[in-house]
LUMKOL-976022 format. One line per 2 residues: number of its first residue (from 1); their letters; for each residue x, y, z of C-alpha. Coordinates in steps of 0.02 Angstrom, whole numbers, plus 50000, padded with zeros to 5 digits. Example, Ala and Ser with C-alpha at 12.3 -4.5 7.8 and 13.67 -1.06 7.14 Angstrom:
BEGIN
1 = as = 50615/49775/50390 | 50684/49947/50357 $
This chain:
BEGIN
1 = xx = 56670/54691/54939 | 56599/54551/55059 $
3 = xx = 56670/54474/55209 | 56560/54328/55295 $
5 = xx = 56548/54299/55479 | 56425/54178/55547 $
7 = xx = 56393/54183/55739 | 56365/54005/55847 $
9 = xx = 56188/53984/55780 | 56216/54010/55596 $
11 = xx = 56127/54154/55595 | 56219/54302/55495 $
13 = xx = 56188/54484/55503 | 56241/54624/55373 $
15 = xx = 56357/54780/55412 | 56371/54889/55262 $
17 = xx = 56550/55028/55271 | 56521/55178/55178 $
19 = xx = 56690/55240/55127 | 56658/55419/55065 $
21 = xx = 56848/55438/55065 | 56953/55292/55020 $
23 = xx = 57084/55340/55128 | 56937/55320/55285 $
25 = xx = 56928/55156/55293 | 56871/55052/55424 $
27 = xx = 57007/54976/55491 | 56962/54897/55663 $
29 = xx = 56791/54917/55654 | 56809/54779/55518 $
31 = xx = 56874/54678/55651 | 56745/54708/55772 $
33 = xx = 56594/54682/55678 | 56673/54510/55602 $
35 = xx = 56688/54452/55804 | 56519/54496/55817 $
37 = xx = 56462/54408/55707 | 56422/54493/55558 $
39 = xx = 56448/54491/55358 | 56541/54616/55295 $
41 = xx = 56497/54766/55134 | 56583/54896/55091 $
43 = xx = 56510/55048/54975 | 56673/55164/54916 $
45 = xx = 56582/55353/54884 | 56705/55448/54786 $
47 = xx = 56840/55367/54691 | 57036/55403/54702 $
49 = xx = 57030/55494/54549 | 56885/55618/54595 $
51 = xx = 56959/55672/54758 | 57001/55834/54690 $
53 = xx = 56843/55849/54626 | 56727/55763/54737 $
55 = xx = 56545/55810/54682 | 56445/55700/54568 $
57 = xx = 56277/55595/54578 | 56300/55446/54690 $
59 = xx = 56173/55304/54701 | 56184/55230/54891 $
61 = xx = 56137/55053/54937 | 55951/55034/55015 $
63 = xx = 55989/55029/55206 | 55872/54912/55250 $
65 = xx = 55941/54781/55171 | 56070/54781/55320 $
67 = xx = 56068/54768/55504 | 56198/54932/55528 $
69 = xx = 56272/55037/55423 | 56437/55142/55449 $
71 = xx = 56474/55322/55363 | 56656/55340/55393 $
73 = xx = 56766/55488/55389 | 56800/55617/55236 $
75 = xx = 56933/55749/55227 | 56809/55853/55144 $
77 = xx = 56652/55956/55257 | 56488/55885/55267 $
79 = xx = 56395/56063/55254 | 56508/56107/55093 $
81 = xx = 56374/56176/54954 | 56453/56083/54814 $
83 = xx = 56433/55923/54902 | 56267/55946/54971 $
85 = xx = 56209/55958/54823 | 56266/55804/54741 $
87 = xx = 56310/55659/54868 | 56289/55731/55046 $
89 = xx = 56118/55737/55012 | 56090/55583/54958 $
91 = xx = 56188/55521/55098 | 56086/55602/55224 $
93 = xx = 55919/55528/55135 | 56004/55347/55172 $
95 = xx = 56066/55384/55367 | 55868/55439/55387 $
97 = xx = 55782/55304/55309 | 55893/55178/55413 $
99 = xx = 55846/55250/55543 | 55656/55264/55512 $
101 = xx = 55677/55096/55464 | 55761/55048/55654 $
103 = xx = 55931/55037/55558 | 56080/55060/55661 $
105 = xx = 56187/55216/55602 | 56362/55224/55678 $
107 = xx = 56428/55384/55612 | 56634/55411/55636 $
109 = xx = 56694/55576/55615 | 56603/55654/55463 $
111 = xx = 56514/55514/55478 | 56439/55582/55624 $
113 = xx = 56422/55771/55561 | 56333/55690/55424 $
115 = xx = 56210/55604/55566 | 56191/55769/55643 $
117 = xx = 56152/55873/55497 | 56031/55751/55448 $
119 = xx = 55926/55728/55592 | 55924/55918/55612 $
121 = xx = 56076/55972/55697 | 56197/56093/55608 $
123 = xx = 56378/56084/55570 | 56512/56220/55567 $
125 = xx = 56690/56223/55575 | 56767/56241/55757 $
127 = xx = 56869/56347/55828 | 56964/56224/55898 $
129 = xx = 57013/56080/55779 | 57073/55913/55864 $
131 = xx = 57214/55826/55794 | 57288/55670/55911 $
133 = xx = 57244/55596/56049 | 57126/55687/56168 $
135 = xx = 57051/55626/56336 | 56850/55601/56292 $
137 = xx = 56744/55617/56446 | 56585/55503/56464 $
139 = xx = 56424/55505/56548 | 56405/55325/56500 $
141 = xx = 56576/55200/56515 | 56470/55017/56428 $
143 = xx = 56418/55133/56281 | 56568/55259/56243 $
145 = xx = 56701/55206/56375 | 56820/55352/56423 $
147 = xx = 56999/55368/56388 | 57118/55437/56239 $
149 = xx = 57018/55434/56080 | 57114/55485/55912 $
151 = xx = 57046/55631/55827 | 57069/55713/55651 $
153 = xx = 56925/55857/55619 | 56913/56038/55609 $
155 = xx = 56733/56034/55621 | 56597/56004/55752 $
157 = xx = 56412/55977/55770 | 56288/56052/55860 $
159 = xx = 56158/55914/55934 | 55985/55863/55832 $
161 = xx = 55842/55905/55904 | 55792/55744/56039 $
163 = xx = 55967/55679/56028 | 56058/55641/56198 $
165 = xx = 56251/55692/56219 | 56365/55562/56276 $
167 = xx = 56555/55603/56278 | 56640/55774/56251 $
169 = xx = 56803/55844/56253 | 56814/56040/56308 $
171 = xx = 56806/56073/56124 | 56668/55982/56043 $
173 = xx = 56542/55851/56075 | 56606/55673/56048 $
175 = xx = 56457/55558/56039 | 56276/55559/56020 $
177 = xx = 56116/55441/56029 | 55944/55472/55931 $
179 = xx = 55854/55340/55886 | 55959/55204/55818 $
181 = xx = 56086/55301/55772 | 56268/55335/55869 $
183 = xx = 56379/55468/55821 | 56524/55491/55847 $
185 = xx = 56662/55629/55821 | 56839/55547/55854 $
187 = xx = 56900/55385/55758 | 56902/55213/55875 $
189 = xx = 56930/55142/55698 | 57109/55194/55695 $
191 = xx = 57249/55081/55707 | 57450/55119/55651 $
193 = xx = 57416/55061/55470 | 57266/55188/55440 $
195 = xx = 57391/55347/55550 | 57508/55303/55394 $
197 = xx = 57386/55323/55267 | 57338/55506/55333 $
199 = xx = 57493/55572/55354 | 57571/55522/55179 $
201 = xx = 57384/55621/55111 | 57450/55755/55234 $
203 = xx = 57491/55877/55086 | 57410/56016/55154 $
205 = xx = 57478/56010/55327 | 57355/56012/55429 $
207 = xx = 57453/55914/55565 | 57567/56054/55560 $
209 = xx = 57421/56198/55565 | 57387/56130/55732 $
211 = xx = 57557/56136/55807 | 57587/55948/55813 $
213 = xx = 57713/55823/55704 | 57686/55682/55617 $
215 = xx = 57799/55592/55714 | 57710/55651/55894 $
217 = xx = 57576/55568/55820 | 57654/55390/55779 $
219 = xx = 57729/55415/55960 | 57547/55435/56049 $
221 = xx = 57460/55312/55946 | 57606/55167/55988 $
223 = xx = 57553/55213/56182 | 57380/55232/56165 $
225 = xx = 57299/55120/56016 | 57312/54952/56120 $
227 = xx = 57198/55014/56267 | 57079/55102/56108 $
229 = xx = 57061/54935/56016 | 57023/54847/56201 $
231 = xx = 56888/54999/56219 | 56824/54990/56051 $
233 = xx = 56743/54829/56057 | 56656/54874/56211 $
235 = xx = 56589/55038/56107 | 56529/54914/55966 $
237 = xx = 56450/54781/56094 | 56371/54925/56196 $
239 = xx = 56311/55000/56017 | 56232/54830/55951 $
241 = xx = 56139/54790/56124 | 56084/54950/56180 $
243 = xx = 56068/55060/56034 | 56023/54958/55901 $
245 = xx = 55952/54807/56027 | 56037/54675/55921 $
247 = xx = 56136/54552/56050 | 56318/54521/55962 $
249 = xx = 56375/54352/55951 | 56510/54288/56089 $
């Protein structure tokens, strides 16, 4: 799918979304990169009716023929065997010829565990999963402004070699620069719409497992999502300029 956004000079750039889940969407990234100035892909990984059976050869889209590309979130793990060894791979491959290529990789979530794994970081699951919203501390506010981000993951990476830590929470490390890539562990993509989509694929109950309620959650994101969407397009901005060095459109 292709949304078109020109910026004041005509000149259009190219974001490409890589759902690997189709409940991960983008939500208000989609937003974001549209004020910015950019046209829109989107690449869905595993289709509805595979999700209990997720592996299988996946042909990705060459990154170069876009200015950024996004690996969203997955309910599944990045260092699973089954997956590695079909699409994960694969995936990985893409993220490093983007950014070989001076791509810009923003990775959300398992998005970013996929960044870390495959620029030579590992990924295991934590003893501490993060479900909500959790206060992310920054050592950097234009790039990955601090405040409540939303998280949903039970695992966490451990940096790639040459990679420089931005944000963390006491249990994991939230963001990470190397190269022209940006990963990042919580979701700034998530809006009310996208909470609702998670918690009716809550069958598992991994809300629960963690001692919160769905309905703490719709509570916390009603408080805190307007500040996280006024954040997130300072993330995005800081992203494009300083990470990928592409100035955004005004």
């Amino acid at each position: 799918m292709r949304t078109e956004s020109r910026d004041n000079d005509g000149v259009i750039s190219k974001v490409l979304f890589v759902r690997n889940d189709l409940t991960a969407t983008e939500a208000m990234l989609a937003d974001v990169f549209a004020e910015c100035g950019f046209d829109i892909d989107t690449f869905d990984v595993v289709a509805p009716e595979r999700d209990d059976r997720p592996g299988g050869e996946v042909t990705f889209p060459d990154p170069t023929g876009y200015d950024v590309i996004v690996p969203l979130g997955a309910h599944w793990a990045v260092y699973d065997e089954a997956l590695r060894n079909s699409w994960v791979e694969a995936e990985m491959a893409m993220v490093r010829r983007a950014v070989e290529a001076g791509v810009g990789v923003l990775g959300v979530c398992f998005g970013g565990q996929l960044i870390a794994q495959a620029l030579g970081g590992s990924v295991t699951r934590s003893p501490a999963p993060e479900v909500g919203w959790y206060d992310v501390t920054t050592d950097d506010e234009q790039l990955i402004p601090g405040g409540r981000w939303f998280q949903w993951h039970f695992d966490r990476w451990t940096l790639p070699p040459g990679a420089i830590e931005i944000a963390r929470t006491p249990a994991a490390s939230q963001a990470f620069v190397l190269g022209t890539a940006l990963a990042l562990q919580f979701h700034p993509e998530l809006d009310s719409g996208l909470l609702e989509v998670w918690l009716a694929h809550d069958h598992d109950g991994a809300v629960a497992a963690v001692g919160r309620s769905h309905d703490e959650l719709r509570l916390e994101t009603r408080e805190f999502s307007g500040d996280a969407a006024a954040r997130l397009r300072t993330l995005v901005r800081g992203f494009l300029s300083r990470v990928v060095r592409t100035q955004p459109s005004t």
